[in-house]
C-alpha positions as CSV (number, residue, x, y, z in Angstrom):
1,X,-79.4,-37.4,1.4
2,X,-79.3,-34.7,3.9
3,X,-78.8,-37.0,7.0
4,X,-76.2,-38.5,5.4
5,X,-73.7,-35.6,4.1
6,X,-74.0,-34.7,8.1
7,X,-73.1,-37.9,9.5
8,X,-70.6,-37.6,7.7
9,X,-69.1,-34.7,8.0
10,X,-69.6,-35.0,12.1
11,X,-67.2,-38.5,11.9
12,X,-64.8,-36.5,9.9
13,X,-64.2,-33.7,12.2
14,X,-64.4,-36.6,15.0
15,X,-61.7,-38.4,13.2
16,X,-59.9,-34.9,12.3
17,X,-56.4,-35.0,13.8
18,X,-54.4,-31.4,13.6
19,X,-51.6,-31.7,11.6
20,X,-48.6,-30.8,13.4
21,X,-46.2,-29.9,10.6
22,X,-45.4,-26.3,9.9
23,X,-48.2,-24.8,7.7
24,X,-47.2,-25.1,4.0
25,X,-49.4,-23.8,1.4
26,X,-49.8,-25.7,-1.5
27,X,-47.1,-24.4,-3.5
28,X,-44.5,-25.9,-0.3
29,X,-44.0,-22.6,1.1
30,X,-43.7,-22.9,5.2
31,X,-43.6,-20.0,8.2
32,X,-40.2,-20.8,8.2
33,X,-39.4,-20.2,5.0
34,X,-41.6,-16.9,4.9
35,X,-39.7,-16.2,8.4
36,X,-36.2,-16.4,6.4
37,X,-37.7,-14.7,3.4
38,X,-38.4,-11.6,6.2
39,X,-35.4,-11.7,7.3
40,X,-33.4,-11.7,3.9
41,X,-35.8,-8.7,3.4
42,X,-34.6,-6.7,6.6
43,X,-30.9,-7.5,5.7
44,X,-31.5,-5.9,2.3
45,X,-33.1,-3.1,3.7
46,X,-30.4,-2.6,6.4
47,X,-27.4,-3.0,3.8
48,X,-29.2,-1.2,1.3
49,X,-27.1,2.4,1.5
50,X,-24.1,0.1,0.8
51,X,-25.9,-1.3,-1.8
52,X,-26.1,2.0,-3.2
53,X,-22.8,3.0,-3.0
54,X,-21.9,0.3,-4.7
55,X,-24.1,0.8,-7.6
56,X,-23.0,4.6,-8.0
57,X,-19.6,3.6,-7.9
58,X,-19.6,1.4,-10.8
59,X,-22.0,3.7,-12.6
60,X,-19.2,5.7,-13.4
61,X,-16.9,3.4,-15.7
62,X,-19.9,3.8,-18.0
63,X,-19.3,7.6,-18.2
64,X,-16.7,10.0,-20.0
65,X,-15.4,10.7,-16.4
66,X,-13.9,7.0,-15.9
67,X,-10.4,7.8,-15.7
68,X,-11.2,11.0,-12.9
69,X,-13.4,8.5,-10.9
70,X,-10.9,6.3,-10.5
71,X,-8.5,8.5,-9.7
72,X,-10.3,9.7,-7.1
73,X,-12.1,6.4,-5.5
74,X,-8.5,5.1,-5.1
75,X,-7.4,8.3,-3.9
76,X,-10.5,8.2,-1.0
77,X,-10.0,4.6,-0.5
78,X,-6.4,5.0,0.8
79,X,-7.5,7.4,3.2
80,X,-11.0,6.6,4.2
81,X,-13.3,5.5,1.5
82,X,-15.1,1.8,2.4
83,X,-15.7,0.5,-0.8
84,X,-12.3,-1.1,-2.5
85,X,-10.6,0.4,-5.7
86,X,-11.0,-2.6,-7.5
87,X,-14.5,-2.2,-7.8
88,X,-14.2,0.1,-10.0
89,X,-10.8,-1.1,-11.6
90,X,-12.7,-4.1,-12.9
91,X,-16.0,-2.9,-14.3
92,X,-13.3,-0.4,-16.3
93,X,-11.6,-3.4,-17.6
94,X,-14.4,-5.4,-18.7
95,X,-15.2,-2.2,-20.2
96,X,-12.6,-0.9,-22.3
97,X,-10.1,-4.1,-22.1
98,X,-7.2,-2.4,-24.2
99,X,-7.0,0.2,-21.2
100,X,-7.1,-2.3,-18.5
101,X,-3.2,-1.7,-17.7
102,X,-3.8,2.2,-17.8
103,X,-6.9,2.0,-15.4
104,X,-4.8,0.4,-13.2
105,X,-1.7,2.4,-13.1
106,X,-3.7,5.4,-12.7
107,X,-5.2,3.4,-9.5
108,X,-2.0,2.7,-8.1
109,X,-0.1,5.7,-8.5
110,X,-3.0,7.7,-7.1
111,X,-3.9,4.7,-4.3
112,X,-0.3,5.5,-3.1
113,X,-0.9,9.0,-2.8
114,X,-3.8,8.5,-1.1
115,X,-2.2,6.5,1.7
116,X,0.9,8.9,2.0
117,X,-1.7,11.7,2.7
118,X,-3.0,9.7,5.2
119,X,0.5,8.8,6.6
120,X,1.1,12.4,6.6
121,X,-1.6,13.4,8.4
122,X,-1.2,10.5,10.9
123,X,2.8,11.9,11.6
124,X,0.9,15.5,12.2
125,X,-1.0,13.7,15.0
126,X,1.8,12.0,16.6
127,X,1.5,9.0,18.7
128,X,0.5,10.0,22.1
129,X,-3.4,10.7,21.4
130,X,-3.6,7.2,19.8
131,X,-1.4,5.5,22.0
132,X,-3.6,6.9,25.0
133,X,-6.5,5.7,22.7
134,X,-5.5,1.8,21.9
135,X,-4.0,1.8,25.4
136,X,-7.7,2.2,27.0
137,X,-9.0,-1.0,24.9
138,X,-6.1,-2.9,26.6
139,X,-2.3,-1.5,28.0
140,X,0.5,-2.4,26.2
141,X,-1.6,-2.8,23.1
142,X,-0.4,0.1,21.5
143,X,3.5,-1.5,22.0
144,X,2.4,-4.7,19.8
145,X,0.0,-2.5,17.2
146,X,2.5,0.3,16.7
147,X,6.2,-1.1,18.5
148,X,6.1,-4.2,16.7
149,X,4.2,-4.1,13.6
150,X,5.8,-1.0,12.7
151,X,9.0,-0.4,14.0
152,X,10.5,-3.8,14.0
153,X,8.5,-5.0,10.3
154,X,7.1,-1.6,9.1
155,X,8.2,-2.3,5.6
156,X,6.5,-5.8,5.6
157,X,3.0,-4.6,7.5
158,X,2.8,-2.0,4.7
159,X,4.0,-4.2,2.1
160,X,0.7,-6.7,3.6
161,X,-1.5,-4.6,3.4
162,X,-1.0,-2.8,0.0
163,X,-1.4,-6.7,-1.9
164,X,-3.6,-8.2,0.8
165,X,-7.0,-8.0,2.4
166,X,-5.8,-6.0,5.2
167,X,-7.0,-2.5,5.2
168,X,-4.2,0.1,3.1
169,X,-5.9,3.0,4.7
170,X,-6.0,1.9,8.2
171,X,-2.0,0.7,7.7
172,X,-1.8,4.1,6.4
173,X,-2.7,6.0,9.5
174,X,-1.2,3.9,11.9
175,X,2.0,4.1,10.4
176,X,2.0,7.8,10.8
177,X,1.4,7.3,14.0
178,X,4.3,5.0,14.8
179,X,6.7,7.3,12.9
180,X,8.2,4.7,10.7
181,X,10.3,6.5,7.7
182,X,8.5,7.9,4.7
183,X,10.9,6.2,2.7
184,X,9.9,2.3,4.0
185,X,6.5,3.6,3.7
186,X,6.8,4.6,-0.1
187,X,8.8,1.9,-0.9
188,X,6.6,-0.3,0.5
189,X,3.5,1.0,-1.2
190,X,5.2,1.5,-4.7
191,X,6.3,-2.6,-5.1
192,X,3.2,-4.1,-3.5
193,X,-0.2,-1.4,-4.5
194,X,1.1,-1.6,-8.4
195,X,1.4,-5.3,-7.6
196,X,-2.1,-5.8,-6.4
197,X,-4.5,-3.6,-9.5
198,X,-2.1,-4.8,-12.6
199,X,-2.8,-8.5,-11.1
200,X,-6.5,-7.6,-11.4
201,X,-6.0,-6.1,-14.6
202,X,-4.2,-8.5,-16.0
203,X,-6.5,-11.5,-14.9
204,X,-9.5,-9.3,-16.5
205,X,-7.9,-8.6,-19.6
206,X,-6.4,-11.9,-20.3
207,X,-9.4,-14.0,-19.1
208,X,-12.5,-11.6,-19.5
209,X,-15.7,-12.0,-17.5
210,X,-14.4,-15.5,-16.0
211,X,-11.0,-13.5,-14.3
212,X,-13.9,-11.7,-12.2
213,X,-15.9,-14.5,-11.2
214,X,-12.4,-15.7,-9.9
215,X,-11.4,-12.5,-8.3
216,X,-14.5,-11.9,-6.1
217,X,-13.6,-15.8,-5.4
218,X,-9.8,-16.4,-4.8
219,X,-8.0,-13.7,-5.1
220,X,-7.7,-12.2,-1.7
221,X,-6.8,-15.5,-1.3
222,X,-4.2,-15.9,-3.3
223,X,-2.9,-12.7,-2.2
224,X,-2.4,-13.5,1.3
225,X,-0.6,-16.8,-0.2
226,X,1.5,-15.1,-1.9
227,X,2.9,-12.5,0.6
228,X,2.9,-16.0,3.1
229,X,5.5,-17.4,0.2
230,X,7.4,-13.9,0.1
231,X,8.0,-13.7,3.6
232,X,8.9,-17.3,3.7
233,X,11.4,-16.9,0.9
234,X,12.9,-13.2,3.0
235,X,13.2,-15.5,6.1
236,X,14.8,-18.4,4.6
237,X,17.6,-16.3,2.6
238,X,18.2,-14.3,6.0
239,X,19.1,-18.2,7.6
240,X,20.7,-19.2,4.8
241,X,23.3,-16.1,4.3
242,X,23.6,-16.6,8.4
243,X,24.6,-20.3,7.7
244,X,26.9,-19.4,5.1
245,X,28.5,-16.5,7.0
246,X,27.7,-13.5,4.8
């Protein structure tokens, strides 16, 4: 009995071919999969202070403080401050829905101070440190960033990025620096920020839970379609009062 159990074990490992396929255990987990597991792993580890932020951000709409923290995080945000406004905006109008139009007028007004502190402090630094700056990345950039963007369609960049993805703080600064008027600059800000945070509100408080699953999915989106249809409607009324001689 022996003799036989190692005959037969000799043909086996004679026969034995090495499979080739990537080791799987028997529960179908490959290396590759435990390789991308790793690296998901790293990622969260690397993105983990952001993570953070994030998390201590919206910790606060569940505090007495709401109203301040808001005030603030849009102030910060419109100067500096990575994480958006609207973080905030909507975990305080899933919250407390009644409110959701007063959460976001106290993040508009104070998201427009924000960014005129930053404009402020942007005129204070004048253009020649930043033109001397953009114009080492590449001359003549600082004539397309600052020349064209600003002083031929100031009101429109701003007006951008107020509704839109575009950074409001970064606009902010940059239209200091390019000396566009004050007045463009708070016009600007005070049609198209209120525009933006009672949109969120009003999606949150008309459709609930669902209005954020859509935000975080179409609404900067639908933002930058929108301002695409504004500008189209500006341009074709300036052709048509040209072709009807006004």
């Amino acid at each position: 009995m022996g003799d036989r159990a190692a005959t037969l074990r000799i043909a086996a490992e004679r026969d034995f071919v090495p499979d080739k396929s990537p080791t799987r255990s028997p529960t179908g987990v490959t290396d590759e999969i435990i390789r991308e597991e790793i690296q998901v792993h790293w990622t969260a580890r690397a993105m983990r202070p952001v993570r953070r932020l994030y998390e201590w951000i919206l910790h606060w709409a569940e505090t007495p403080y709401a109203g301040k923290a808001m005030a603030a995080l849009a102030f910060a945000e419109a100067i500096f401050f990575p994480v958006p406004a609207d973080v905030l905006l909507i975990a305080l109008c899933l919250g407390r829905p009644k409110r959701s139009f007063r959460w976001a007028a106290i993040c508009a007004f104070w998201s427009i101070v924000g960014g005129a502190t930053a404009m402020m402090v942007g005129i204070q630094i004048g253009e020649a440190p930043v033109r001397a700056a953009i114009d080492w990345i590449r001359p003549g950039l600082t004539d397309t960033v600052l020349g064209f963007l600003f002083k031929q369609y100031g009101f429109w960049t701003v007006g951008v990025a107020a509704l839109t993805p575009v950074p409001y703080n970064i606009c902010s600064w940059l239209a200091g620096f390019s000396d566009l008027s004050p007045w463009t600059y708070l016009a600007a800000s005070a049609i198209f920020r209120p525009l933006r945070f009672f949109a969120v509100a009003g999606l949150v408080y008309a459709f609930g839970p669902q209005a954020k699953r859509f935000i975080e999915k179409y609404f900067e989106l639908a933002t930058v379609l929108f301002m695409i249809l504004v500008f189209g409607a500006v341009v074709a009324l300036k052709y048509a009062a040209r072709w009807l001689g006004f």
